[in-house]
C-alpha positions as CSV (number, residue, x, y, z in Angstrom):
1,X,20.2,79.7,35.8
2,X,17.5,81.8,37.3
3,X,19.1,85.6,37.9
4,X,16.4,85.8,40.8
5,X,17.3,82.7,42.5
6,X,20.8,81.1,41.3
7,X,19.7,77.4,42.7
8,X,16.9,77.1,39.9
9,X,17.6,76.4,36.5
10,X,15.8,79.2,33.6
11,X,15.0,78.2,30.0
12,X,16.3,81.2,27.7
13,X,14.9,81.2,24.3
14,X,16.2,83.1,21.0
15,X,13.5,85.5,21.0
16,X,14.1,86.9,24.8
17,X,17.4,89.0,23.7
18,X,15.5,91.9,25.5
19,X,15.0,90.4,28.9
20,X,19.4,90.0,29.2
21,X,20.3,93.1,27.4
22,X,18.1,95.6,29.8
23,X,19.9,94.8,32.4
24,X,23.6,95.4,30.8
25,X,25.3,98.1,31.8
26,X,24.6,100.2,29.0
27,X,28.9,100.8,28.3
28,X,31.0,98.2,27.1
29,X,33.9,96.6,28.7
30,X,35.4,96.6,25.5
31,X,35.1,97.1,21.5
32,X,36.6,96.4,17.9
33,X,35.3,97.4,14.6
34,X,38.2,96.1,12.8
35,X,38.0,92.3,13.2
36,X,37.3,90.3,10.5
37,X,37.2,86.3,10.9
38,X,40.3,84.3,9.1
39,X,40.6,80.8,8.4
40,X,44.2,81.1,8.5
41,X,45.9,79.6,11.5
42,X,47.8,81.7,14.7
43,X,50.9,81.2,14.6
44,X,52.4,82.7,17.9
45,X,56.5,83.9,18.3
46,X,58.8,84.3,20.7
47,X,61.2,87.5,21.2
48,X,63.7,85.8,18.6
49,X,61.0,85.8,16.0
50,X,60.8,82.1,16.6
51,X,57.1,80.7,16.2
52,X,56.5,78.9,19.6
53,X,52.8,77.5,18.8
54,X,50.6,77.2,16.4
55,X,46.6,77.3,16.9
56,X,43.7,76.9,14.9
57,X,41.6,79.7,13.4
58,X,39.9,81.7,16.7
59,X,39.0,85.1,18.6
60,X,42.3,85.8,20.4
61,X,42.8,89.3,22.7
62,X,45.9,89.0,24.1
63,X,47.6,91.9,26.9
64,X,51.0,90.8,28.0
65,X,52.1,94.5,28.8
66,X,53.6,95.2,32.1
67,X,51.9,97.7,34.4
68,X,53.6,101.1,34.6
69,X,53.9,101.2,38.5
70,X,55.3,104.7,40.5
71,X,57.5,103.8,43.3
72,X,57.6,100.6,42.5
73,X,61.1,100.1,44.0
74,X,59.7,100.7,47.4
75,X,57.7,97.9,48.5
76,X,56.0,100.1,51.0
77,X,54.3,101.4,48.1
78,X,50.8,100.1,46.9
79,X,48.2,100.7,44.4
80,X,50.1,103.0,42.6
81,X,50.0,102.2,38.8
82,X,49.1,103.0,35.5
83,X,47.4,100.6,32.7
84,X,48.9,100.7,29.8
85,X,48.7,98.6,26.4
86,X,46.7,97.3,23.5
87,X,44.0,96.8,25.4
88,X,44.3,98.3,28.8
89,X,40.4,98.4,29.2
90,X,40.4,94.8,29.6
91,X,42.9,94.4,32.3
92,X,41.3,97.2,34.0
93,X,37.8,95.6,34.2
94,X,39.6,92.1,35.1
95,X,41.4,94.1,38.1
96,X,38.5,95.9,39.6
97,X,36.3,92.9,39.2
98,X,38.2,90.2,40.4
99,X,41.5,91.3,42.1
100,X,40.4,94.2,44.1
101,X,37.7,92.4,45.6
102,X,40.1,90.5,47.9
103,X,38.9,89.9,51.0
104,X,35.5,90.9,50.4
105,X,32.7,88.3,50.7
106,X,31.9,88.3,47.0
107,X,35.3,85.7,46.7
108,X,34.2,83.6,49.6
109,X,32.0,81.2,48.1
110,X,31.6,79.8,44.6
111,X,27.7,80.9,45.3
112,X,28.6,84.1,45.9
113,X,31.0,85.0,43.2
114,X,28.3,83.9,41.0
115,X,25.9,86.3,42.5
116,X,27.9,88.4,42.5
117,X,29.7,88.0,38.5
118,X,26.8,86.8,36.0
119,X,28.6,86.6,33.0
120,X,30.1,88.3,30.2
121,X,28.4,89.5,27.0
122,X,29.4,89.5,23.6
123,X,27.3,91.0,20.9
124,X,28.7,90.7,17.1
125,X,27.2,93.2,14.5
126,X,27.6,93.0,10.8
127,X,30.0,95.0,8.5
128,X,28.2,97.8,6.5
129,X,30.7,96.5,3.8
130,X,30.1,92.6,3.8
131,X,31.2,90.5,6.5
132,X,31.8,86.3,7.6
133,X,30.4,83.8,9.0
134,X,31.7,82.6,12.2
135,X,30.9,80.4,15.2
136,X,33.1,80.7,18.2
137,X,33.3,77.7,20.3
138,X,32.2,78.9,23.9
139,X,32.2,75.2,25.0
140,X,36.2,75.5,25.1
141,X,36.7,79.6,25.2
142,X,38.3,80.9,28.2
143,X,39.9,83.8,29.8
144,X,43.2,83.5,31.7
145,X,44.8,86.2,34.0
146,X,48.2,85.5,35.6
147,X,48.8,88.1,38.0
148,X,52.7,88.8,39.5
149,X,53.0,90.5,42.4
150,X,56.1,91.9,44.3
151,X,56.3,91.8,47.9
152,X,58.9,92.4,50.3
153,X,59.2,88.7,52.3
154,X,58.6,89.6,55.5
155,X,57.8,86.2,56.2
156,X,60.5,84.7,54.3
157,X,58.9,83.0,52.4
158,X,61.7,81.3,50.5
159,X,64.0,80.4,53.8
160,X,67.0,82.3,53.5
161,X,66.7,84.5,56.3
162,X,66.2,87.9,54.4
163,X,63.2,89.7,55.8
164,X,64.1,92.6,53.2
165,X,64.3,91.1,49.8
166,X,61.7,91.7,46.8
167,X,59.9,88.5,45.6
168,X,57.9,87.7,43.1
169,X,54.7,85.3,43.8
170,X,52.9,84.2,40.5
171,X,48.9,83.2,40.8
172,X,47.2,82.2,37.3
173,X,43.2,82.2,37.0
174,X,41.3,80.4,34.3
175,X,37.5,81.6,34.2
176,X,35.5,79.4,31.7
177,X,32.4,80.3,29.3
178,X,30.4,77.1,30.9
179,X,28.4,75.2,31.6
180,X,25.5,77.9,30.9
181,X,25.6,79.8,28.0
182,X,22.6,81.8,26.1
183,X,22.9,82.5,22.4
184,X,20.8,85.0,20.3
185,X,20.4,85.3,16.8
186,X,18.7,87.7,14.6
187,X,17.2,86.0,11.9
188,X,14.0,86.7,10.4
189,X,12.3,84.6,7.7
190,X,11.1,86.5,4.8
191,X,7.5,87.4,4.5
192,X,7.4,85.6,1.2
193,X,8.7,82.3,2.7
194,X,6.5,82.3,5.3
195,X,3.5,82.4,3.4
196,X,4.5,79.6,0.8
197,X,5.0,77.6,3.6
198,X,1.2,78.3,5.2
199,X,-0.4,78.4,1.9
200,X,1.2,75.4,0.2
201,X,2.0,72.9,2.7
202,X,-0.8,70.4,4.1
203,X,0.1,68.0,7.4
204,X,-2.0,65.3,5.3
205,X,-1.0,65.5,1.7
206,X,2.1,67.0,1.8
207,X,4.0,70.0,0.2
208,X,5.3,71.3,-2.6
209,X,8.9,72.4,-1.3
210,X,10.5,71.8,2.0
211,X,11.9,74.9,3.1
212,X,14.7,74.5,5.9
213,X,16.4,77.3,7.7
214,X,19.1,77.1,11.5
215,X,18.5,80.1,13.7
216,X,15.2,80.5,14.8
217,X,13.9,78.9,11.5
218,X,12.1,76.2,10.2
219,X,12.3,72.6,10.2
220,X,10.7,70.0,7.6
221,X,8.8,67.0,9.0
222,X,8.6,64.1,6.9
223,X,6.0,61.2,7.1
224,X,7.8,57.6,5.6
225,X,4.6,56.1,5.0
226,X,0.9,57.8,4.1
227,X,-1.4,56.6,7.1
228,X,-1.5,54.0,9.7
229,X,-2.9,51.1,7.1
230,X,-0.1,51.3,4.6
231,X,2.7,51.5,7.7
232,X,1.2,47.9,8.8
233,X,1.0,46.8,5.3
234,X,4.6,47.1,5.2
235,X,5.9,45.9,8.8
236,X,3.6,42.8,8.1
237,X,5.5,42.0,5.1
238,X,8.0,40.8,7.5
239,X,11.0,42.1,4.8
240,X,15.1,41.8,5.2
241,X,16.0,45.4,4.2
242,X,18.9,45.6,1.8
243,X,19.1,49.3,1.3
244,X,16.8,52.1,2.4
245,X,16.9,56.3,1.4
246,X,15.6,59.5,0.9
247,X,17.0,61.6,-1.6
248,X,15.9,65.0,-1.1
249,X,16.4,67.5,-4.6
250,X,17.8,70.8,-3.9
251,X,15.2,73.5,-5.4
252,X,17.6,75.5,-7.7
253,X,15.0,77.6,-8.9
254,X,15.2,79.2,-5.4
255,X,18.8,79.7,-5.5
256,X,19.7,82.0,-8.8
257,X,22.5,84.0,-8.8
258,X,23.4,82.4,-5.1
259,X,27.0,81.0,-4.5
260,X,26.8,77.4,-4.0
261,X,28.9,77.8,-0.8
262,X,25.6,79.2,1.0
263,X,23.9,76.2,0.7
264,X,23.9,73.8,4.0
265,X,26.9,71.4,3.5
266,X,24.8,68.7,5.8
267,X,21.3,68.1,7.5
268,X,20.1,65.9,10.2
269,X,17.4,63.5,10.1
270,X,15.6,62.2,13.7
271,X,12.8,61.3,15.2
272,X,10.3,64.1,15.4
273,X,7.8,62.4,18.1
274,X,10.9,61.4,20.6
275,X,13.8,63.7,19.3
276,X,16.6,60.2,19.4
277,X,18.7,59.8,16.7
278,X,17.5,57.0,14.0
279,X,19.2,53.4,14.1
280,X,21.4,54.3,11.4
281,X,23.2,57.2,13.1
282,X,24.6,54.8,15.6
283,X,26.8,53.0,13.1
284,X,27.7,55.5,11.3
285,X,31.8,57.0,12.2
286,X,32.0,60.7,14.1
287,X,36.1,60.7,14.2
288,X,36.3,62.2,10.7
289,X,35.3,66.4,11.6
290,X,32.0,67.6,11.4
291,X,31.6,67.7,7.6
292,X,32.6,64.4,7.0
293,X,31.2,62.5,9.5
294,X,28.6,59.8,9.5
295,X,28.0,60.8,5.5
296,X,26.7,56.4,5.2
297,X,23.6,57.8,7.1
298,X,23.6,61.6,6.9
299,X,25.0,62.0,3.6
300,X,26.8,65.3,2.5
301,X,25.4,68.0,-0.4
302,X,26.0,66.5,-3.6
303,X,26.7,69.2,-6.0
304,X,27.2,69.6,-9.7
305,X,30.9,69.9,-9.7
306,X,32.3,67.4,-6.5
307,X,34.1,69.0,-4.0
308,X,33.9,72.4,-5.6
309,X,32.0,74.5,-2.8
310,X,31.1,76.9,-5.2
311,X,29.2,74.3,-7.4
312,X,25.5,74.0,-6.7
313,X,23.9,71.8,-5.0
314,X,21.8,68.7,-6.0
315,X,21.0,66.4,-3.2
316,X,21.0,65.2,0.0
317,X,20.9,61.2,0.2
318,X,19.9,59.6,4.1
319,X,19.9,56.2,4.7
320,X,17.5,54.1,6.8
321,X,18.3,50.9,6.3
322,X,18.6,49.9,9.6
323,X,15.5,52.1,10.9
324,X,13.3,50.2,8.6
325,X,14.7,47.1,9.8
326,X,14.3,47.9,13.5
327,X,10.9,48.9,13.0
328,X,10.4,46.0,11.4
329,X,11.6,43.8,14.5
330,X,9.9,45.6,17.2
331,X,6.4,44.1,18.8
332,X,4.9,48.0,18.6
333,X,5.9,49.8,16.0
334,X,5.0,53.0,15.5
335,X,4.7,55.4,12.6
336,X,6.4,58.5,13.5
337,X,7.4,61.5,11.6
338,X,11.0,62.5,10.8
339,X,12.4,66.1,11.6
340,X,14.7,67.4,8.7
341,X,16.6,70.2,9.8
342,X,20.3,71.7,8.5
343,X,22.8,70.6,10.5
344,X,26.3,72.6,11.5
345,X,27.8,69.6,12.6
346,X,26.1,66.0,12.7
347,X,27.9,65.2,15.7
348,X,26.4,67.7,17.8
349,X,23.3,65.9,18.7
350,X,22.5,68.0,22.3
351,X,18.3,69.2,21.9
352,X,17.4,72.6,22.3
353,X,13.6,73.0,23.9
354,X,11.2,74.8,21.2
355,X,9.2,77.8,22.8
356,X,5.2,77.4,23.0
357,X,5.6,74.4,20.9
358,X,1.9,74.0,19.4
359,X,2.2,71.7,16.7
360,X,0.0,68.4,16.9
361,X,3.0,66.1,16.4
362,X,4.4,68.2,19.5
363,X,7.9,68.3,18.5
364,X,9.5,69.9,21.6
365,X,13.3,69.8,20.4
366,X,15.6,70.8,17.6
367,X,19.2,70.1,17.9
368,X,21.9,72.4,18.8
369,X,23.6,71.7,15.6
370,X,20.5,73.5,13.8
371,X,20.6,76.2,16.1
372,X,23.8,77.9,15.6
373,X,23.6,77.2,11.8
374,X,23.1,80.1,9.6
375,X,22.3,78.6,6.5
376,X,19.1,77.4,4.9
377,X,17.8,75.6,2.0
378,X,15.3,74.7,0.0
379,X,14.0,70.6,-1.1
380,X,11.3,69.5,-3.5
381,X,8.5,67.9,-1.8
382,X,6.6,65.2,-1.8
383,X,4.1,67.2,-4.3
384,X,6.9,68.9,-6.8
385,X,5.7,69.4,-9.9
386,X,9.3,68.1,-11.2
387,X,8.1,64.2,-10.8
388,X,11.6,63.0,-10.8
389,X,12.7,65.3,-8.2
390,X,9.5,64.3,-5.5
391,X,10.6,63.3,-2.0
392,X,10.5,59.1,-2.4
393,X,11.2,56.1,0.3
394,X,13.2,53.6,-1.8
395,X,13.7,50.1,-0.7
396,X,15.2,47.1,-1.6
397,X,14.1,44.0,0.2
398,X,14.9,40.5,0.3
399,X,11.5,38.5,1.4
400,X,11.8,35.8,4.0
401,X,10.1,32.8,4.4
């Protein structure tokens, strides 16, 4: 959304932090230094000690406290009270922000509330003593206020015929985190990286190492076949692919000393001219959670010890069986590059727009799932000086008639 006029739409990218944080007020609503991320789940009681729900692992601020009200026996009494609580700050901002604006044109409209309310803010620092990775789901995050309120019912309300009596009316409020949300990251590649990757990387014959990095990183394009004459070489063969891969090495040299749980558990493979998914990612299954899902195509790190995270890592294996054969059946076939990026979640296909994006093959678009990732990686290339370790298309055909 465009802050100067709310019926445009405004591309935010990672490196414009600056433009929202200058206009912040400069005090925040509310703070914790304490918090640490848990995998462990919430388990939430009731007054008997009994536990009433259970939910998965998240960032939870929770202020049930009663307000500490003078006078409040006297109904002729308003606006007398005092915040109390573990987080009194909170229900204070939601109070003057939303329920004292009651009757004021800034509730009238849903265009003017969000003129009027842009949004909340969270920024996350590290801990000077270590910290955790975490991504919070904004998609599904939420605030809720239920707000009780005792009136005398003047109207009788409930129709008893008691004009005196002190009810209780109940309004609950659900404010969602969508459908715009802008994300920054601090991430900086090091100086080193960046100039292995201008020094030994050629768009014609190849490179070395592919390095890969989420955040405002790097992605590794790939090119299946060396120039236009060998792609039509191999369409015109008019082959029945069996089986179809890339098995992209780990470097290990780059990771010594590194825990093996810092490596990318996935990466995503698509089409770096168009930014679609490849054939094969449309048969592959996405009901199995974001690390195991659609491994046939996007296979998982394979690592020196299975299924121990702290094992190294070895390989990536993608299959594109059915990409070669769809190229294979189309009238104009093109030879297009692959983007190879690291993946959070392979289901998560939704592009994000590049900024000044310069490059000849003009990729525009990286996926979300790239984005939010904080890990990187490093494969051998097409040119590694380990031979059995190069980047490689294997097929097996069957040749028709």
């Amino acid at each position: 959304m465009n802050p100067q006029d709310l019926s445009t739409e405004q591309d935010y990218y990672s490196d414009q932090k600056n433009l929202i944080e200058n206009s912040l007020d400069p005090n925040p609503i509310y703070s914790i230094t304490t918090f640490q991320p848990s995998s462990e789940e919430i388990q939430l009681v009731d007054e008997d000690g009994e536990i009433t729900e259970r939910l998965t692992p998240r960032l939870r601020i929770f202020e049930n406290t009663p307000l500490s009200c003078t006078g409040c026996d006297d109904p002729d009494i308003q606006n007398n009270y005092t915040i109390t609580g573990p987080v009194p700050e909170l229900v204070q901002y939601f109070y003057d922000t939303i329920i004292s604006q009651e009757g004021n044109s800034t509730l009238s409209s849903d265009s003017n509330f969000q003129n009027y309310f842009r949004g909340l803010y969270f920024k996350v620092t590290p801990s000077a003593s270590g910290g955790n990775s975490v991504i919070l789901n904004l998609a599904n995050a939420n605030v809720n206020m239920k707000v009780l309120v005792f009136n005398k019912d003047t109207s009788d309300l409930d129709g008893d015929g008691d004009f005196e009596e002190i009810i209780s009316i109940s309004s609950n409020f659900r404010f969602g985190f969508g459908p715009r949300i802008v994300q920054f990251i601090d991430q900086e590649i090091s100086t080193n990286v960046e100039n292995e990757i201008s020094s030994n990387s050629n768009s014609i014959t190849g490179a070395e190492r592919l390095f890969l990095k989420g955040g405002p990183g790097s992605v590794a394009l790939v090119e299946l076949f060396e120039n236009q004459t060998e792609f039509e070489d191999f369409i015109s063969n008019n082959w029945l692919i069996n089986e179809a891969y890339l098995d992209l090495y780990v470097d290990q040299s780059k990771f010594t000393g590194i825990d093996g749980e810092a490596e990318p558990e996935r990466i995503f493979v698509y089409n770096a001219r168009t930014g679609e998914v490849l054939a094969d990612y449309n048969l592959g299954s996405s009901s199995s959670g974001a690390v195991n899902s659609n491994t046939i195509h996007l296979g998982r790190l394979e690592r020196e010890v299975e299924d121990d995270l702290n094992s190294r890592g070895i390989k990536y294996r993608i299959r594109l069986t059915n990409y070669l054969n769809t190229l294979i059946g189309l009238d104009n076939p093109t030879n297009d590059p692959l983007a190879v990026v690291v993946s959070q979640n392979v289901n998560v296909i939704t592009g994000q727009r590049i900024k000044d994006a310069t490059d000849s093959i003009e990729l525009e678009n990286v996926p979300l799932s790239t984005v939010i990732a904080p890990e990187g990686t490093v494969l051998h290339g097409n040119l590694s000086t380990d031979p059995d370790k190069r980047l490689q298309l294997k097929v097996f055909y069957t040749e028709t008639n």
